[in-house]
ROSE-4610 file (N, C-alpha, C; in Angstrom, 1 decimal, always signed):
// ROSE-4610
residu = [X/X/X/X/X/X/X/X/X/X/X/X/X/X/X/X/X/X/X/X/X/X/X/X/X/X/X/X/X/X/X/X/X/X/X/X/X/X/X/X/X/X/X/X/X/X/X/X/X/X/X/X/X/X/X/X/X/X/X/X/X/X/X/X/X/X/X/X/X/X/X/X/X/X/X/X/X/X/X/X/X/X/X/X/X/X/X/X/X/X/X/X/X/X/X/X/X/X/X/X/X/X/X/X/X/X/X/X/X/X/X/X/X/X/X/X/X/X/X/X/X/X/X/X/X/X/X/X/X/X/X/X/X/X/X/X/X/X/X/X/X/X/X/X/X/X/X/X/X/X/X/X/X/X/X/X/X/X/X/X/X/X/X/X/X/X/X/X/X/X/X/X/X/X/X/X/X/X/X/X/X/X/X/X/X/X/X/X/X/X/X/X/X/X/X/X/X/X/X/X/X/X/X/X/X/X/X/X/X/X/X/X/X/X/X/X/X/X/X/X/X/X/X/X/X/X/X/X/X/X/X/X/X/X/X/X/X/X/X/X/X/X/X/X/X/X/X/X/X]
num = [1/1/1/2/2/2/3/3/3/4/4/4/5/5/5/6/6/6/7/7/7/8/8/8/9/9/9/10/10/10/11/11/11/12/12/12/13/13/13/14/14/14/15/15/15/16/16/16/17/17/17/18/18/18/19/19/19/20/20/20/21/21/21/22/22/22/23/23/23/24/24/24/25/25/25/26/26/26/27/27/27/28/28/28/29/29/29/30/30/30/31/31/31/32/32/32/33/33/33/34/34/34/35/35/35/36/36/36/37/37/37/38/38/38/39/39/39/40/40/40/41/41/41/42/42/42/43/43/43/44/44/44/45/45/45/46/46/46/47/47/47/48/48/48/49/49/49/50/50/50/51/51/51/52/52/52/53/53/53/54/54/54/55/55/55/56/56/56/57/57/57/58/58/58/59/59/59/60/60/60/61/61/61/62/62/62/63/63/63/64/64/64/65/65/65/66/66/66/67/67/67/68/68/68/69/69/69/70/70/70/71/71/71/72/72/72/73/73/73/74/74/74/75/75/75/76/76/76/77/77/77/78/78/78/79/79/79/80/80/80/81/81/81/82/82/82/83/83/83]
x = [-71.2/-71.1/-69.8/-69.6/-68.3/-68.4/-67.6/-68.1/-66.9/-67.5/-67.0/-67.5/-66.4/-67.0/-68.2/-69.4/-70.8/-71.7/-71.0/-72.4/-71.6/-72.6/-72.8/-72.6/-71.3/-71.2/-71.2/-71.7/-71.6/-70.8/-69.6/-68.7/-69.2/-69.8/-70.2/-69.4/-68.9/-68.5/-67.4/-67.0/-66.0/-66.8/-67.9/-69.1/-69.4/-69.5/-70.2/-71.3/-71.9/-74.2/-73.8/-75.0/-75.2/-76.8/-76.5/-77.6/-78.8/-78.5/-79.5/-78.6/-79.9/-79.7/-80.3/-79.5/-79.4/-80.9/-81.5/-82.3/-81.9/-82.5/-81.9/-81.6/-82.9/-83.4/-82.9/-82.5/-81.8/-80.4/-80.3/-79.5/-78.1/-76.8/-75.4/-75.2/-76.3/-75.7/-76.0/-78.2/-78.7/-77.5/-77.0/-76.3/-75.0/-74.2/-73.0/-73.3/-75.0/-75.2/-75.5/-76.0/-76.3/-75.0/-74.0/-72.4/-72.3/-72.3/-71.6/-72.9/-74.0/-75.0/-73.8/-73.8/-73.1/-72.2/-70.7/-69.7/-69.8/-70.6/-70.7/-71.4/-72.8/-73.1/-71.9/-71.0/-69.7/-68.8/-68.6/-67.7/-68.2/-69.4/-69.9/-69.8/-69.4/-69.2/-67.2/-66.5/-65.5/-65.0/-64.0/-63.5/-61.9/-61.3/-60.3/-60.6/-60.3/-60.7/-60.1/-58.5/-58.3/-59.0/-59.4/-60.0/-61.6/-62.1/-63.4/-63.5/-62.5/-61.9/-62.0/-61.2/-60.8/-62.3/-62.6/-64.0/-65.1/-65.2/-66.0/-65.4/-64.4/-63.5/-64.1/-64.1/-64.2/-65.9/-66.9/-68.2/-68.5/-67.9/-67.8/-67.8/-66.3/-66.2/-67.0/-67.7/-68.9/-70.1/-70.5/-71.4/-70.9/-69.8/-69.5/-69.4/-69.0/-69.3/-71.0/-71.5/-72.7/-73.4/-72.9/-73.1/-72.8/-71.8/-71.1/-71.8/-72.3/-72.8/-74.1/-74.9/-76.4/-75.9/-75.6/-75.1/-74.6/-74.1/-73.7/-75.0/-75.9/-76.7/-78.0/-78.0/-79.5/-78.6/-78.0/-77.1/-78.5/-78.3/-78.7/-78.7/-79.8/-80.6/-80.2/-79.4/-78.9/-80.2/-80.3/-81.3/-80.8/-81.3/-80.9/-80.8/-79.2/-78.9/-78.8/-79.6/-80.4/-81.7/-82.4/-83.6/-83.6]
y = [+88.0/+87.8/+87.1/+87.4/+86.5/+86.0/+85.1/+84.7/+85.2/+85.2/+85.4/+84.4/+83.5/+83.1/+82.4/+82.3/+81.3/+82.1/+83.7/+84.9/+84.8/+85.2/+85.8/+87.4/+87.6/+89.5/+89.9/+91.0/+91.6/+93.0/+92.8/+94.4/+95.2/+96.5/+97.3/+98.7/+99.8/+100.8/+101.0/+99.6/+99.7/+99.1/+99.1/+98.8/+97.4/+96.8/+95.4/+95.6/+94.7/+94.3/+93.1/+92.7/+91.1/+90.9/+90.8/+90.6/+91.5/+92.8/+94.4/+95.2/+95.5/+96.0/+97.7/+98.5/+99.8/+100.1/+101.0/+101.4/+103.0/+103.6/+105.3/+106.0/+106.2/+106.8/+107.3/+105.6/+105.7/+106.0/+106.6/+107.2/+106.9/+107.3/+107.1/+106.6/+107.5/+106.9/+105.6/+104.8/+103.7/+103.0/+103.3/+102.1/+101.8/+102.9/+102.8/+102.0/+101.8/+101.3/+100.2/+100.1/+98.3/+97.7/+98.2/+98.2/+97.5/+98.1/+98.0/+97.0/+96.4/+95.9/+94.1/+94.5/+93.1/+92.6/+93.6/+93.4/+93.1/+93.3/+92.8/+91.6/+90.9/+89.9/+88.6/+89.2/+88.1/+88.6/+89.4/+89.2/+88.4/+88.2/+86.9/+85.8/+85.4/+84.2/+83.7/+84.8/+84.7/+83.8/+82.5/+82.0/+82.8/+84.0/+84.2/+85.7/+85.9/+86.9/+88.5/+88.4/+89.8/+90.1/+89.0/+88.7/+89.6/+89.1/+89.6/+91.4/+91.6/+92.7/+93.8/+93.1/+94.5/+94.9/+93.5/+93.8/+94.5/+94.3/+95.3/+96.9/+96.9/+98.0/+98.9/+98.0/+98.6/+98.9/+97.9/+98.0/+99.6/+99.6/+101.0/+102.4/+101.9/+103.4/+103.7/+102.7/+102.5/+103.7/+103.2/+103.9/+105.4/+105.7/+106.6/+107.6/+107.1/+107.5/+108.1/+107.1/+107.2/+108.8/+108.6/+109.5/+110.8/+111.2/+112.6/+112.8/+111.9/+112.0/+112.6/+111.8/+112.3/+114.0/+114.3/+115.7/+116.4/+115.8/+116.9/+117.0/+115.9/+115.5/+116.9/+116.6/+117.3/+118.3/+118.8/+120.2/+120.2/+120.2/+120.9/+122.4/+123.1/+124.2/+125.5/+126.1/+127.0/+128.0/+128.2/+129.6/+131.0/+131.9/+132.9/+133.7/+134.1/+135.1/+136.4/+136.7/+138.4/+138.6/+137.7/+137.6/+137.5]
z = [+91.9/+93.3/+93.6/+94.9/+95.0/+96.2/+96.5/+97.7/+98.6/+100.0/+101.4/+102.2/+103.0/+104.0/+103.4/+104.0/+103.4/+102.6/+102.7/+102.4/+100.4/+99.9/+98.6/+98.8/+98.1/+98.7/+97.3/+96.7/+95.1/+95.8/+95.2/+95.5/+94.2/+94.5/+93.5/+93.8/+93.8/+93.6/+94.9/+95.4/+96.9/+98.2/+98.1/+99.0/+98.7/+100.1/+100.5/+100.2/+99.3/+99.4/+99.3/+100.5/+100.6/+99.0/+98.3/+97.4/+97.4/+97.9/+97.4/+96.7/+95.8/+94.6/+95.1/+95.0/+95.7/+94.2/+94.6/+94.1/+93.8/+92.5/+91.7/+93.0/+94.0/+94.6/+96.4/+96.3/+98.2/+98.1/+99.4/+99.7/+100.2/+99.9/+100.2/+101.4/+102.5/+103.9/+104.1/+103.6/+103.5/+103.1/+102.0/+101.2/+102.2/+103.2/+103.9/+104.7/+105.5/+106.7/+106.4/+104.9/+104.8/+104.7/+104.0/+104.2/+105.6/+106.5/+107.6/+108.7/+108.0/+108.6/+108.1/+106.5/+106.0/+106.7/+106.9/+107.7/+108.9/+109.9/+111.3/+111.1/+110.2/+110.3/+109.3/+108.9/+108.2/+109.6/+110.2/+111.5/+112.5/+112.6/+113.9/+113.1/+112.0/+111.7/+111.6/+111.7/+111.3/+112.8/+112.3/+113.8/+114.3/+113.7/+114.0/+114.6/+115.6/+116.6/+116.1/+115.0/+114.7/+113.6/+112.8/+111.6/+111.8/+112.9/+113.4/+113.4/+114.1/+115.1/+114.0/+112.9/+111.8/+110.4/+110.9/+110.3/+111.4/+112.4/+113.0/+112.8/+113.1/+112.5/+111.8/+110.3/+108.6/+109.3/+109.5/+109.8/+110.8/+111.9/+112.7/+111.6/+110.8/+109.8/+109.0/+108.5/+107.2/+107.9/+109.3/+110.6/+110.2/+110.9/+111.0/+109.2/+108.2/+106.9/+106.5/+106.9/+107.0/+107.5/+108.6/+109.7/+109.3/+108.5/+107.7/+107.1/+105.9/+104.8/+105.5/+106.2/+106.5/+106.6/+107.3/+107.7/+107.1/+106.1/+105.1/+104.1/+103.9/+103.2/+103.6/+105.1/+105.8/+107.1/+106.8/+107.5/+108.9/+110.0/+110.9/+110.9/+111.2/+110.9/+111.8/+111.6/+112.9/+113.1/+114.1/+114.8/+114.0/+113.6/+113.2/+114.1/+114.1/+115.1/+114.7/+113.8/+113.3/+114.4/+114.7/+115.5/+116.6]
């Protein structure tokens, strides 16, 4: 673990965890959004406002990572236009 600020952060594969232990099973995007759950709750503690800024930032992209992934993960289902 290392520390940040007052939080206990374990950097594992590039990804922020505040002390969860990803399990075989859950999923890339779960793991991106707890990512970016960590990073916004260490940016309301941060007292320097660009400091804050760039971590909501990273936290946003993590969202949006997330967001690809599910989708590429669970493809939305086009109508078949044979029918």
């Amino acid at each position: 673990m290392e520390p940040i600020g007052n939080h206990s952060v374990a950097v594992r594969w590039g990804v922020f965890h505040r002390g969860v232990d990803m399990s075989e099973g859950e999923s890339k995007a779960a793991e991106y959004r707890r990512s970016a759950t960590a990073l916004r709750s260490i940016a309301e503690e941060m007292h320097f406002p660009e400091s804050r800024a760039q971590l909501m930032v990273l936290a946003r992209a993590f969202d949006a990572l997330a967001e690809r992934v599910e989708n590429w993960q669970y493809p939305a289902v086009a109508p078949d236009a044979g029918n």
